[in-house]
N, C-alpha and C positions, 0 to 999 in steps of 0.2 A: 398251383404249380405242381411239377410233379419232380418227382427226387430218385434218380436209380438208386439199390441196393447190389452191393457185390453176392446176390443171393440166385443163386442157380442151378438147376439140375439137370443131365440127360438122361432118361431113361426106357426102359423098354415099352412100349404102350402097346395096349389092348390092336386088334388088327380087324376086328370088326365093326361093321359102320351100325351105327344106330341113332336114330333123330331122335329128337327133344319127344317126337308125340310117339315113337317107338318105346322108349324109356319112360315113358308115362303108362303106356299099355301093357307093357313085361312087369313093372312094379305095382300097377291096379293102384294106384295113388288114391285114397281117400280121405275126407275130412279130417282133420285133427281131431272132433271134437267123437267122431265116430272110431277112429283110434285109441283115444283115450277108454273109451264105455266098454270096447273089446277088452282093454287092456284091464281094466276093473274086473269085469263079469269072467275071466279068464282067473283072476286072482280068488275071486269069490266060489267058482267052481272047483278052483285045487283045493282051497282050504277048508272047505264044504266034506268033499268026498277022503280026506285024507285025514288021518289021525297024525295032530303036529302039536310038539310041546310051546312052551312059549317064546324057546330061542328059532325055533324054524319061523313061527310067525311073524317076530319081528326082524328075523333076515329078509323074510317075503315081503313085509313091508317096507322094507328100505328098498331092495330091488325094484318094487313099484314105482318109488317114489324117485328113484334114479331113471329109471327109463323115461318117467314124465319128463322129467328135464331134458333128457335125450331128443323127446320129440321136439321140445320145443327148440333144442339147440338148431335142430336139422333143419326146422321151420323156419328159423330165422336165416340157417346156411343157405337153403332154398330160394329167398326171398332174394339174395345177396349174391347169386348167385346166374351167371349167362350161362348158354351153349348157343354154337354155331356150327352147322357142319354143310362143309362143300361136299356134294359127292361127288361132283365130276372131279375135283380134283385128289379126294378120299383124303380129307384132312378136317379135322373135328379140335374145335377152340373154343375151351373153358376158362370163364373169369370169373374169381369171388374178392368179396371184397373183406375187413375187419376195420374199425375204430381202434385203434392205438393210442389216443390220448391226444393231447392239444399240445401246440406251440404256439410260442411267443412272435409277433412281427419284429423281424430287429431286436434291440434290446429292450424294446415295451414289455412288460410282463403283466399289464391291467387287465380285466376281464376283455373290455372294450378292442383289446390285442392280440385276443387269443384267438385262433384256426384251429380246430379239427381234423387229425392227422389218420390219413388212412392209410393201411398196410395193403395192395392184391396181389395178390397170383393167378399167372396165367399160364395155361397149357397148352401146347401146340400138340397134336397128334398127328404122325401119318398112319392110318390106318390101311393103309394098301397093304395088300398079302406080298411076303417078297419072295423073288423069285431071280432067276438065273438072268433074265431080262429085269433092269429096274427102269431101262426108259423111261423119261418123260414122271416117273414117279419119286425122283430125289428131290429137296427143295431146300433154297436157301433164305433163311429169314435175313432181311436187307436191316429193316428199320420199320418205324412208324409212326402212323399219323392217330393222336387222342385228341378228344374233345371231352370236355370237363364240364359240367355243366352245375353250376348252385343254383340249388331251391329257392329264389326270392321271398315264396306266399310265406314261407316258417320267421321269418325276421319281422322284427319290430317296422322297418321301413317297408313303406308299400313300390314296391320296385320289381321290375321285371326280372326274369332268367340270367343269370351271367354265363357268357357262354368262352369258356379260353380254351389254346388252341395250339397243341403240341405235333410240332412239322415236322420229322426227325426222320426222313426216310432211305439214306445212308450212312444209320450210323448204330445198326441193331439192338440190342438191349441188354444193359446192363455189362459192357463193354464186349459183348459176344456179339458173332455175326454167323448163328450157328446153319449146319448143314443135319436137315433130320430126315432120313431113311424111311422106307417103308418098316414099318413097327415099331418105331421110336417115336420117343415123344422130348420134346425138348420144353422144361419149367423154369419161369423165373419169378422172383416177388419184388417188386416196388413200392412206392406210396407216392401218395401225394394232398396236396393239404386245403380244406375249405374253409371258408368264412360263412358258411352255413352250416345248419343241423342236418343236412341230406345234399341229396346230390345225383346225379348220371355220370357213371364214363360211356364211353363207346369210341369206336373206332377201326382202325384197319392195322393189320403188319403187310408191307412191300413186301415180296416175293418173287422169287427167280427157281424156276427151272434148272437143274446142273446135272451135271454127266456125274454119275454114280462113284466115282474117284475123287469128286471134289471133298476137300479137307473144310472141316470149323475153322472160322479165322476169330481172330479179334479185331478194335477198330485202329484203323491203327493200316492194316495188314492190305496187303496188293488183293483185291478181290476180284475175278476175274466177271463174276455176276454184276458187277455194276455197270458193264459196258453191254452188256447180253444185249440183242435184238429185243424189241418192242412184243414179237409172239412169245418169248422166254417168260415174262413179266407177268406178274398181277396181282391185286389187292386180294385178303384176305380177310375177310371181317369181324370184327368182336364184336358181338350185342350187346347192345345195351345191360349195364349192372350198378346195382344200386350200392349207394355210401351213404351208411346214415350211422348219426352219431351214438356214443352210449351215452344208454338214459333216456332216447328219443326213438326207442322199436316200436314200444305202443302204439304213436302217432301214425305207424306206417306200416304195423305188420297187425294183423288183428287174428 
């Protein structure tokens, strides 16, 4: 199931476009494990050529041993982590996901009743440069359509994929039906709950085209985007991003 959060933000976003294998190439992404030996051989050359008492040594050592964890954070952030970007339309859509602990079904509170509760966030960019003309580059997010998918192989039962299936495409998020400008970016966080150790979202936001004057509404509110013409209109996709539980990273991030 998934659960909105009154948790929202609008703010200014970046306004240039960059794909997933751009940002792989500007950041030269390498091994973890080749990360790490830099990050050693980098320690061992400072303390090497440097006359250091035993409090700088072991500040250097904890530094070290913070940033290992750092990488591993970002690894796993990585892992947990989508981008999608339109360029025709110059809009770029980030999804991460986190484990928040488990709930109860009902008032059952057994092991047997317990779900896996995840918190995400998603961002909407437009990254269009603005300008004195915004034609055609204003947008309003309607609603959307998720698809939830639990890991079956991870369960004691030998059962296929469950695949469920959130239709919601007049009715925006998190009681917003916002209007994002070229170099805003519009953020919200949700969650939603498995009966597995992992999992898939994916999905789309409804979108509408508007004249540079239209106002954010809430749901609720006269929107004149919902009647728009069929050219006004179009899906926006989120990729796929992974849900997996704490306790169970190993299984799936290596």
């Amino acid at each position: 199931t998934e659960t909105e959060t009154e948790t929202e933000t609008e703010t200014d976003g970046d306004s240039k476009s960059m794909s997933l294998e751009e940002l792989m190439e500007k950041n030269i992404f390498i091994s973890d494990h080749d990360l790490k030996a830099a990050l050693r051989d980098g320690f061992r050359l400072f303390t090497e050529e440097e006359e250091l008492d035993k409090l700088d040594i072991l500040d250097l050592q904890r530094f070290a041993i913070e940033s290992l964890k750092l990488i591993e954070e970002q690894k796993d952030l990585w892992y947990k982590t989508s981008i999608f970007v339109d360029r025709e339309k110059g809009l770029r859509v980030t999804a991460t996901s986190s484990c928040i602990g488990t709930t109860a079904i009902g008032h059952l509170s057994s092991q047997d009743n317990l779900k896996n509760r995840f918190c995400y966030r998603v961002r909407v960019e437009n990254f269009n440069q603005p300008t004195n003309d915004d034609a055609n580059n204003v947008f309003q997010l309607l609603g959307r359509t998720w698809k939830i998918i639990e890991d079956r192989e991870m369960s004691e039962e030998n059962e296929d994929d469950r695949e469920f299936t959130v239709n919601a495409p007049n009715t925006g998020v998190v009681g917003k039906i916002p209007v994002i400008k070229p170099g805003e970016a519009f953020e919200y966080m949700s969650s939603c709950d498995l009966g597995t150790q992992s999992g898939t979202m994916k999905g789309c936001f409804h979108m509408a085209i508007v004249d540079d004057d239209t106002e954010c509404a809430q749901v609720g509110d006269p929107v004149e985007a919902f009647h728009a013409s069929p050219d006004k209109l179009f899906e926006l996709n989120v990729a796929p991003f992974r849900l997996i539980a704490t306790g169970a990273e190993s299984k799936f991030i290596s």
